[in-house]
C-alpha positions in Angstrom: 33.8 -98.0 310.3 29.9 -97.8 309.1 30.4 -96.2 305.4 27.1 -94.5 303.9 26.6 -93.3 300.5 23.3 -91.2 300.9 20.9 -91.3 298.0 19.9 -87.5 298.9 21.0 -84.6 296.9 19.4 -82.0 299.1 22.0 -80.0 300.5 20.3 -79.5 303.7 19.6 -83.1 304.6 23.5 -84.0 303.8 24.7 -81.7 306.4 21.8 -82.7 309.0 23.2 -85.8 308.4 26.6 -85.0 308.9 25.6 -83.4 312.3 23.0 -86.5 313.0 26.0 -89.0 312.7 28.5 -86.7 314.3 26.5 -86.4 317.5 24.6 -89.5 317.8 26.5 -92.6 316.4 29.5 -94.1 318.6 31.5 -95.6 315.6 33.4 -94.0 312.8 31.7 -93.0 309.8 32.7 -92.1 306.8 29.9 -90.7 304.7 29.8 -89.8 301.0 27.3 -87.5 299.0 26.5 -85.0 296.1 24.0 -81.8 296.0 22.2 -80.1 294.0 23.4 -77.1 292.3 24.2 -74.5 295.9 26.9 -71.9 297.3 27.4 -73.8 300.5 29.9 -71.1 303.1 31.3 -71.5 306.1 30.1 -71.4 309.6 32.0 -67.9 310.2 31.4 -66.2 306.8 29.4 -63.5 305.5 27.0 -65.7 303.2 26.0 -62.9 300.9 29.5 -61.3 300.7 30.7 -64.4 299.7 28.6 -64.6 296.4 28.0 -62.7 293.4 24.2 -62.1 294.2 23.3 -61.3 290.4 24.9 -64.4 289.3 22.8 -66.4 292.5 19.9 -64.5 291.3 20.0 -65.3 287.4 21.0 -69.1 288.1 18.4 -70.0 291.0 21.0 -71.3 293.8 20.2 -71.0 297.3 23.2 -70.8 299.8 23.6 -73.3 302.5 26.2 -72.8 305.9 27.9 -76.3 307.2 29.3 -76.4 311.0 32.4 -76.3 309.8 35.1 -73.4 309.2 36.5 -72.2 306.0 35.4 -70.4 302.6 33.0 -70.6 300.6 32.7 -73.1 298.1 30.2 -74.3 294.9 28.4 -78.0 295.3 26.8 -79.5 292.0 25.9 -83.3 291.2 29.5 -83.3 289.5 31.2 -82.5 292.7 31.6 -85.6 295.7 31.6 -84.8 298.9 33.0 -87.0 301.2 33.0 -86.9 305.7 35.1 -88.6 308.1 34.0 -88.8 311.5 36.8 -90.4 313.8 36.7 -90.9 317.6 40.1 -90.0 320.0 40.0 -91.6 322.6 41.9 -88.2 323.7 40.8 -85.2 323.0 39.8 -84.5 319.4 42.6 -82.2 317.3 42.5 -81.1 313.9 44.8 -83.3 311.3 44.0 -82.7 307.6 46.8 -84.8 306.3 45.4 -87.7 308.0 41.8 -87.3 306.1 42.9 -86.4 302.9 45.4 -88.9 302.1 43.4 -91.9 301.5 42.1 -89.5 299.0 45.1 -89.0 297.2 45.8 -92.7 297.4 42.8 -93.6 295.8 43.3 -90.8 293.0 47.1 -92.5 292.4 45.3 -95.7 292.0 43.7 -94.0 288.8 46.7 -92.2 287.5 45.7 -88.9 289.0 48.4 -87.3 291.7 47.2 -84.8 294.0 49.6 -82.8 296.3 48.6 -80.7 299.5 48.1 -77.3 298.9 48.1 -74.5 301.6 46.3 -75.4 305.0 43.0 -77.8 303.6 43.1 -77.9 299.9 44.5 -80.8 297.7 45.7 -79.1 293.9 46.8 -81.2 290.7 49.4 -79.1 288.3 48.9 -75.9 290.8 44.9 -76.1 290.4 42.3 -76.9 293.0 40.4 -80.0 293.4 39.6 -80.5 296.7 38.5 -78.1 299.8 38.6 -79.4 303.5 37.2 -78.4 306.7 37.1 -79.5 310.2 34.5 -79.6 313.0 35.2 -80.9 316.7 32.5 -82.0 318.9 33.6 -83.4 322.3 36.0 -85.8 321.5 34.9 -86.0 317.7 36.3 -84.6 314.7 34.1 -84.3 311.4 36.4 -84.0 308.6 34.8 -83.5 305.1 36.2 -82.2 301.8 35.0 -81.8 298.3 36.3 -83.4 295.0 35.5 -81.5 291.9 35.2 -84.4 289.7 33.1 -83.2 286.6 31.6 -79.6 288.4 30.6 -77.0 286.0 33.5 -74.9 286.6 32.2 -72.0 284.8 29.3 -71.2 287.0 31.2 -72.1 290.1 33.4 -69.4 288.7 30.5 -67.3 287.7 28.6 -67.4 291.2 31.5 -67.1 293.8 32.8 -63.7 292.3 31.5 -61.2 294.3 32.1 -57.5 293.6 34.3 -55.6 295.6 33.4 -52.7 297.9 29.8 -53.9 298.7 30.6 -55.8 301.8 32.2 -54.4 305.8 32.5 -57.3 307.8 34.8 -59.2 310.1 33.9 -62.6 308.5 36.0 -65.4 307.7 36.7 -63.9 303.5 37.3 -67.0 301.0 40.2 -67.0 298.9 39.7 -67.3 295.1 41.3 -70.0 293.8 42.2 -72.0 290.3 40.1 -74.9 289.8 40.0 -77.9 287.4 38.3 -81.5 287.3 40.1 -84.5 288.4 37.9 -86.4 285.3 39.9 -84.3 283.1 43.1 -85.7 284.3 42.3 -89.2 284.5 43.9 -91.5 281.9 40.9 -94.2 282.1 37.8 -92.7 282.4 35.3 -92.9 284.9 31.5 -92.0 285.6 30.6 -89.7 288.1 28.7 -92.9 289.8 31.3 -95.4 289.2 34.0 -92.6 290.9 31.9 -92.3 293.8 31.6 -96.3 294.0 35.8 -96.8 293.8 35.6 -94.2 296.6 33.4 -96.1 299.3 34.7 -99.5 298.6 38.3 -97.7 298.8 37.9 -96.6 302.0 35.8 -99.9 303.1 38.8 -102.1 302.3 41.3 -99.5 304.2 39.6 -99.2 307.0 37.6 -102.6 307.3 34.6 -100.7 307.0 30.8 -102.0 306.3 28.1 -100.8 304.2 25.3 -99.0 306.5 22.0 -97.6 305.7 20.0 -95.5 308.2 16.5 -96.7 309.2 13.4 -95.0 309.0 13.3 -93.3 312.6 16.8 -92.4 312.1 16.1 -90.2 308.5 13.1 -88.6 309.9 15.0 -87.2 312.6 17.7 -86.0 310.0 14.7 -84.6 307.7 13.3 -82.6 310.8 17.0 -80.8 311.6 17.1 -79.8 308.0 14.0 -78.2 308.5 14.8 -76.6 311.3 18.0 -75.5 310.8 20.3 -76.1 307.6 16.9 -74.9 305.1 16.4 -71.8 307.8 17.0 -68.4 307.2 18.2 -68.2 310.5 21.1 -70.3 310.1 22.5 -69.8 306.2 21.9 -66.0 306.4 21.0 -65.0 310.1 24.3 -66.8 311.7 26.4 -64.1 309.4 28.3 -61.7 311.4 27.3 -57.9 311.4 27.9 -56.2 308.2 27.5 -52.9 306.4 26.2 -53.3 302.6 26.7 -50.8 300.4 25.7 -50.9 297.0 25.8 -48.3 293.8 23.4 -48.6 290.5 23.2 -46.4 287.6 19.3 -46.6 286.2 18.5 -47.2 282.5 18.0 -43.8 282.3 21.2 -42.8 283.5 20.2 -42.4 287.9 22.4 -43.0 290.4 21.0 -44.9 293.1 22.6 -45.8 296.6 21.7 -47.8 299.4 23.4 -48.4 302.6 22.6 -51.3 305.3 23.7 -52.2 308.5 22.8 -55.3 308.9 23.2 -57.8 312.4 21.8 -61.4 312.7 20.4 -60.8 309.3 18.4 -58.2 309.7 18.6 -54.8 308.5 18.8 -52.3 311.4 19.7 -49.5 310.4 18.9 -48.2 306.2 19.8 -45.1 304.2 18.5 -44.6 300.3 20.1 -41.9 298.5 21.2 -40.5 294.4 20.8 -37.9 291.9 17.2 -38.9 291.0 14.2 -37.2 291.3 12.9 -37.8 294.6 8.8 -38.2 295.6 7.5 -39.3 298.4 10.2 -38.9 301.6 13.1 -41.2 301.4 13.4 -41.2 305.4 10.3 -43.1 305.2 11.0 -46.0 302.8 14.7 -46.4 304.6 12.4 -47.0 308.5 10.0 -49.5 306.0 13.0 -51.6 304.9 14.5 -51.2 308.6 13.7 -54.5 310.9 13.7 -56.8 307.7 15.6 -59.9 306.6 18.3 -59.0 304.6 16.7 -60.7 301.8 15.4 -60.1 298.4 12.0 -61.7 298.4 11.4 -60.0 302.0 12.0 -56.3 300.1 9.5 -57.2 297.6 6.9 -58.3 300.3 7.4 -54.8 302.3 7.8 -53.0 298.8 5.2 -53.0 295.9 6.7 -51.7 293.0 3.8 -49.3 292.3 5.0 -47.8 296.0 8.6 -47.5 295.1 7.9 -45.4 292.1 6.2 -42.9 294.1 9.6 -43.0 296.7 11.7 -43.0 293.0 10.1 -42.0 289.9 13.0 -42.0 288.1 14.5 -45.4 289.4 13.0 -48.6 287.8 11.6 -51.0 290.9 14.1 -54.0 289.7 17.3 -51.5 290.0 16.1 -51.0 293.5 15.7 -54.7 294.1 19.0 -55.4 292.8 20.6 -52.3 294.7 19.6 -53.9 298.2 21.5 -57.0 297.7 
């Protein structure tokens, strides 16, 4: 088994890695890595229904989609991630158990005793520590989970805590969960660094593995799939399913605003801008400018001036607006 700990935090070279070693390398793998702050969702879900887009807004997080099923989840440098990727020499079948418990071996071996939980999680005292997912690609299985070790649990909270009502949609819906940090339940304590470390050589020892680093022409290829498709719009917001958006504001000044979207491969096709406030120029007009679009904030505010939306909305402040669309 080749065992890699990458030295990247960039959420969308770890999972152009993941796919990079998944499809190109003819050994097992098992691959460990931590991001930088990010929502990271499932291949199947609604990425912006899955967020609180206020809270994603106000703290600067981007949201990233793996290859893999499942819900939503929040990656920080206080959470590890850590990938299997096994060969069958039949074809490839999903088996969590298998995966996840040289992960609670390792965590007995410093006091801590995680259970299963449910399909994919792994809970200490009824609390969740660890989400898992599984990809199959011929016969390959990618296996990866994450271990909140010393995550900031509030702002996880804070950002995947989306409001009801604002979201139609026939994606995969995460389910909320109680979360705590396994640091907090270890009786010797451990870095962040030094946990990851135990981790690799763990599973190194287990599985007779070998330390392996990728070589130059290997990480640019990796760097150029990142580009290309885990930092796209295309993929983290485009690859959602169709949706209808529906959000409700009350203005400073006490206006109602509305806006409805329908919304397919991320991209607004069909608009409607409606309230109580005073209306100026036709709203017909401003719903067929917004209509075509990415269903994204920064492409509203390219289309929209805010000088032109007060002449749509005098009584509607331009930032309600921009917070009303997503």
């Amino acid at each position: 088994m080749l065992c890699i700990l990458s030295t990247e935090h960039w959420p969308a070279f770890n999972f152009a890695c993941e796919e990079f070693l998944l499809n190109k390398l003819d050994e097992d793998v098992f691959f460990v890595y931590r991001n930088h702050p990010a929502v990271v969702v499932g291949k199947h879900q609604n990425a912006l229904a899955e967020v609180d887009t206020d809270a994603l807004r106000t703290e600067g997080l981007e949201i990233f989609r793996r290859i893999s099923g499942g819900g939503a989840v929040y990656h920080d440098l206080g959470n590890v991630n850590f990938s299997f990727i096994h060969h069958s020499s039949a074809k490839a079948t999903v088996d969590f158990h298998r995966f996840t418990q040289p992960i609670r071996d390792l965590l007995a071996n410093n006091g801590v005793y995680a259970v299963p939980e449910g399909k994919n999680n792994l809970s200490i005292h009824g609390k969740k520590i660890s989400g898992n997912a599984e990809h199959l690609y011929k016969n390959k299985v990618l296996h990866h989970g994450t271990l909140l070790f010393s995550t900031d649990l509030q702002r996880l909270k804070k950002v995947l805590s989306p409001p009801p009502g604002v979201y139609r949609h026939h994606g995969m819906p995460s389910a909320p969960r109680q979360v705590t940090n396994i640091s907090d339940h270890m009786p010797q304590k451990l870095s962040i660094r030094e946990f990851e470390q135990e981790l690799l050589q763990f599973v190194i020892r287990k599985y007779n593995g070998n330390h392996y680093a990728l070589n130059d022409t290997c990480i640019a290829e990796i760097r150029e799939l990142a580009n290309s498709k885990y930092d796209a719009y295309s993929w983290n917001y485009g690859y959602s399913p169709p949706y209808r958006f529906s959000k409700v504001l009350t203005a400073p000044g006490g206006e109602v605003l509305e806006v409805m979207l329908n919304v397919k491969n991320g991209k607004v096709t069909k608009a409607h801008v409606f309230g109580n406030f005073t209306r100026g120029k036709d709203l017909n007009t401003l719903a067929s400018k917004i209509t075509g679009i990415h269903h994204a904030e920064q492409e509203f505010r390219k289309i929209l001036t805010s000088k032109e939306l007060k002449e749509y909305m005098p009584g509607i402040p331009p930032e309600t607006f921009f917070r009303c669309v997503m």
